[in-house]
N, C-alpha and C positions, 0 to 999 in steps of 0.2 A: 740320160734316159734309164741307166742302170741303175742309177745311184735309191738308197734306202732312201733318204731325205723327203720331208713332204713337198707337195708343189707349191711352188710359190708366184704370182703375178706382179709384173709390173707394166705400165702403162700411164695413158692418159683417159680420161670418158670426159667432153665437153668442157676440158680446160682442165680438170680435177686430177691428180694426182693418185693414183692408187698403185700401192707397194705392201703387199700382206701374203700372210700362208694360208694356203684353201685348205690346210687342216686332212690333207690323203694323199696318198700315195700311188691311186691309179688317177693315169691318165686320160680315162675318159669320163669318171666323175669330176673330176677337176677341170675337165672341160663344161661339161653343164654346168657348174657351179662358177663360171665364167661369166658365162652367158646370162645366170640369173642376177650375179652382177653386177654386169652392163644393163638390163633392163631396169634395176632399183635407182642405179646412177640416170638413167635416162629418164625413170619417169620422176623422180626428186624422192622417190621412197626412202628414209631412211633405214638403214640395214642395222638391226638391234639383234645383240648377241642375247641367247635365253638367260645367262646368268642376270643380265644388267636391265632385262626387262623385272626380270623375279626380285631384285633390291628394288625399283623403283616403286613396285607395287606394294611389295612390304613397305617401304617411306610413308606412301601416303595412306594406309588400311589404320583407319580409326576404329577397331572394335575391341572387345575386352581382354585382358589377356587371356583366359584360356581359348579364345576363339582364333587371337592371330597364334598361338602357339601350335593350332590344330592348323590352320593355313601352312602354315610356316615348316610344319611336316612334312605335310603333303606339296610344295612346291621342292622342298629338298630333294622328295622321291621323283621329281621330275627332272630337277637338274642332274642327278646320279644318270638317270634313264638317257637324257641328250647324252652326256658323257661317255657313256660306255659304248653309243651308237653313232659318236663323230659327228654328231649333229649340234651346228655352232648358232647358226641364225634362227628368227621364231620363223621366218620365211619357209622354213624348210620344214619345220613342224604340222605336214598333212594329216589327214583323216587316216592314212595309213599307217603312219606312225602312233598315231594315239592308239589305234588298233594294236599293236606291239606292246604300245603301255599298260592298257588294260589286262593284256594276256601277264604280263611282269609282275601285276597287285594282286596279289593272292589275299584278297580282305574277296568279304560275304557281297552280294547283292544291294543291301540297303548301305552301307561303307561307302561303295561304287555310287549308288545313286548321289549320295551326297558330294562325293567328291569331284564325279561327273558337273555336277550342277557350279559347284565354287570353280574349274576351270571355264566354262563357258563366261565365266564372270572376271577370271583373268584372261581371257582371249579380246575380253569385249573391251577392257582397260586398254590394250596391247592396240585393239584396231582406233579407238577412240585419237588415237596417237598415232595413226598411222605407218606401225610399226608392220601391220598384217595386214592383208587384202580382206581375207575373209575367215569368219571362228568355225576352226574344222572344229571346234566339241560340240556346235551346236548338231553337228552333221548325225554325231552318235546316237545311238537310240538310248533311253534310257530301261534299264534293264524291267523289265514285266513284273515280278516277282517283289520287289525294292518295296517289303512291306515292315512298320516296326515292330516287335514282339509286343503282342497282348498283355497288356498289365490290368488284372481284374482289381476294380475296389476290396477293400479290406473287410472281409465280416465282422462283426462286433467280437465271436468268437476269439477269432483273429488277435486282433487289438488289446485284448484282455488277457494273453499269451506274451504277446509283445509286453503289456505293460509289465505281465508278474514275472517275463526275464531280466526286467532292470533291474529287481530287488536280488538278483541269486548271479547275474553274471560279472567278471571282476573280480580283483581279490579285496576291495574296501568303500568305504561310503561314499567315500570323494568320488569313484569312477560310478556308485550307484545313484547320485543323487544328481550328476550333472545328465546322464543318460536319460533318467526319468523325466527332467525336465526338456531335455530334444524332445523327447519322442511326442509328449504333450504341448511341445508348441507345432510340430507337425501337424499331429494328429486334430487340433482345433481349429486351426488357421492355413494347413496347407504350405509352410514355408518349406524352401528349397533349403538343402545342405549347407548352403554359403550362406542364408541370410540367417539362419540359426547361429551358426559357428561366429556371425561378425555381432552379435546380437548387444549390442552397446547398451548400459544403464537408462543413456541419457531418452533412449530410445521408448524406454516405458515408464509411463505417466500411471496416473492416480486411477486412473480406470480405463486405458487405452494403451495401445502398442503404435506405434507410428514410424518408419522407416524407408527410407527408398531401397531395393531389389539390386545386389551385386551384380545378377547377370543383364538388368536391362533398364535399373533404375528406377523403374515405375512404383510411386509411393505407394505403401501399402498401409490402410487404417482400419485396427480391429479394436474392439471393445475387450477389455483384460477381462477376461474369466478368473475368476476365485479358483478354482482348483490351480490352473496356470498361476495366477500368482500369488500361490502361495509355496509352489515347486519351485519358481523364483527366487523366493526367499531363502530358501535352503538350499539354493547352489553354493557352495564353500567356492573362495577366491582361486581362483587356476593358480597351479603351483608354481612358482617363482614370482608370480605378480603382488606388488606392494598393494597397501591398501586401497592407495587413492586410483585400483586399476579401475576402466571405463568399460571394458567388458565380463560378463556370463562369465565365457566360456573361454576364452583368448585373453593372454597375456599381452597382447599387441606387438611384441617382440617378429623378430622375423617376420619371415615370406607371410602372405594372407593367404597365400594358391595351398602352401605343405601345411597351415594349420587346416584348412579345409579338410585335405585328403588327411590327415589326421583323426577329425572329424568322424570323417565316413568309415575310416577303420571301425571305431569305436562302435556306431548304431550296426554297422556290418556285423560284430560281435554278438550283438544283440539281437542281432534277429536268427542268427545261430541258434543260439542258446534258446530261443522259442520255438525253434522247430515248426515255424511258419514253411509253408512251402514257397520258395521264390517271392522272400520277402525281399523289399526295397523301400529307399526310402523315398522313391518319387511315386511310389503305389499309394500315400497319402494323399498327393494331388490329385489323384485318381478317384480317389474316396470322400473327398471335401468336395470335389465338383459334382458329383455323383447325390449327395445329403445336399445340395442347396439346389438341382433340379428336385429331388426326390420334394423336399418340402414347398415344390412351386416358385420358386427364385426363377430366372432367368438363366443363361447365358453370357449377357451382357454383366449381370449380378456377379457370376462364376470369375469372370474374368476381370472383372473391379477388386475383389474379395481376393485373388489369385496374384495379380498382375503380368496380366498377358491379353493376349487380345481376343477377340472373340470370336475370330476364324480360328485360332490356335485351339482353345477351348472348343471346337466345336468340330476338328478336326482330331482332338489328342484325346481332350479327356470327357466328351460325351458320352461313358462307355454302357454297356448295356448291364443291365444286373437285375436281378429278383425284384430288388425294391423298386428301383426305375421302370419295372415289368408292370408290377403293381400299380405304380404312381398312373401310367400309361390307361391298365382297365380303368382304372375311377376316373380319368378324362373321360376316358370312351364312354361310360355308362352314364354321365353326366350332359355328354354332346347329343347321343341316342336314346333318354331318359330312361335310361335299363334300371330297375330296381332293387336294390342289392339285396330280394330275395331269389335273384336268378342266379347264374352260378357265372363261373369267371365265362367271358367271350361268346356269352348267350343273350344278346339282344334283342330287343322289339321292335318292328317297325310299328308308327303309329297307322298306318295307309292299311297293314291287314290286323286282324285277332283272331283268335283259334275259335269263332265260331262262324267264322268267313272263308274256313280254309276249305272246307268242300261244303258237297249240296245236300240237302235236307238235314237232316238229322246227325248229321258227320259222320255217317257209314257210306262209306263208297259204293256206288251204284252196282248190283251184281249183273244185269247186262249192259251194256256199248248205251252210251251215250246217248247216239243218232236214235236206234231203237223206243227208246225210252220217250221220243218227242221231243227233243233238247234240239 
């Protein structure tokens, strides 16, 4: 009873054999933790330790690497978390405890939300298997606030800043001309950081761009703009790569993930040296979705032209702007038949006209109504 040592059990539960350490040192949690299992033995539950449910999940999670790499983080920060709190089974993992872990992640609101949402998604693997009773993350609330920063479309202004920092940022032509030509397959087409950066020859044909999307696969076919290709042309061969290289911009050498972040150094640089305010390079897709509602396209169009889907599109990058303001009166004046000698958000109904709007002569009556015989 004096001894430092943790407790340990042995016994029998319905023929079974159990000889293990309850992992503490007081005796009356190691009592409870008896008890809970003799109930997992009795109902056929089995008793899954957190580390050995977190490998299985990662075994079977089919998604890209940078997404199980973000998984994969974020379940470390939960194994440290059981760890430091003697906590060995997922059993023992309550609504209370997640309450502890939340307070431990010192990330923002929207961090939370997301990460809140990916363990209810490992809880739900866990009960699937009947490793848990019941997903205490679904119990959490998720945080009120869990909103993402506002990325406005680009002004032409803008754009025209960006472009004439390619020609000046850098110390030579090589990092000016591969630059100029990102920014312009952005800026046209709307592509993500990775699908630029992996941007294969074989990918662009005689008047068309065609490729499947790194992060979700979904082909993407545009029509080659002449300015685009001909910034094309003039990307000199990524340094160390022989002739017969296959991409732009990547040697094909190494990791795909460090040429990316490579990558984004480089337009990070660049949008520096434009003195754009809170420029990014996903503030294009912002801007492409924005020009193809703007010119009457769709949604569904945004997110064909995009590849993504059209709840994503209509949740992300529907965003509000001047032009889209615009676009919006000439529906309205068009649905209302307002005349565009009226001014913005002054419509007509056809049911009255301004010589219907009062009685006689459209001077308002100087005495009362009733008076007057009405």
């Amino acid at each position: 009873m004096k001894c430092s040592c943790p407790v340990w059990c042995d016994g029998e539960v319905r023929g079974q054999r159990v000889r293990q350490s309850l992992h503490t040192r007081d005796w009356a949690r190691a009592g409870r933790k008896i008890a809970a299992l003799e109930s997992d033995l009795d109902s056929g539950r089995v008793r899954k330790s957190v580390p050995s449910a977190v490998s299985a999940f990662l075994e079977q999670c089919s998604v890209q690497k940078p997404s199980f790499k973000k998984y994969s983080r974020w379940l470390d920060a939960l194994c440290t978390f059981v760890a430091e709190n003697n906590i060995i089974h997922l059993n023992e993992l309550n609504l209370e405890c997640l309450d502890r872990y939340r307070a431990s992640r010192e990330v923002c609101a929207l961090t939370w939300s997301k990460e809140l949402q990916f363990l209810r998604t490992f809880f739900t693997f866990c009960g699937d298997r009947k490793w848990i009773d019941e997903n205490p993350a679904k119990q959490m609330k998720m945080p009120p606030d869990a909103k993402p920063k506002e990325r406005k479309p680009y002004t032409s202004e803008e754009i025209t800043r960006i472009l004439a920092a390619c020609e000046t940022f850098g110390r030579n032509a090589y990092e000016r001309l591969r630059a100029r030509a990102m920014i312009l397959l952005m800026r046209f087409y709307g592509l993500r950081v990775s699908d630029v950066a992996t941007l294969a020859r074989e990918n662009v044909q005689a008047d068309e761009i065609f490729l499947h999307a790194v992060k979700n696969g979904s082909p993407l076919w545009v029509p080659l703009l002449p300015e685009v290709a001909r910034a094309l042309e003039c990307v000199p061969l990524p340094q160390g790569a022989g002739q017969d290289c296959k991409y732009y911009f990547w040697t094909g050498l190494g990791s795909r993930e460090g040429h990316i972040k490579t990558v984004d150094r480089t337009l990070q640089a660049v949008f520096r040296k434009s003195g754009v305010e809170n420029a990014h390079a996903h503030r294009f897709r912002h801007t492409m979705t924005t020009d193809i509602l703007v010119k009457g396209g769709t949604i569904e169009d945004a997110a064909n032209i995009l590849g993504d889907s059209p709840a994503t599109i209509r949740k992300y990058y529907a965003k509000w702007s001047v032009a889209y303001r615009d676009r919006t009166v000439e529906i309205m004046r068009r649905v209302h038949g307002t005349s565009a000698a009226h001014t913005r958000n002054q419509f007509r109904n056809p049911l009255f006209s301004d010589d219907l709007l009062v009685l006689e002569e459209g001077v308002e009556p100087s005495c009362p109504v009733k008076g007057a015989g009405f």
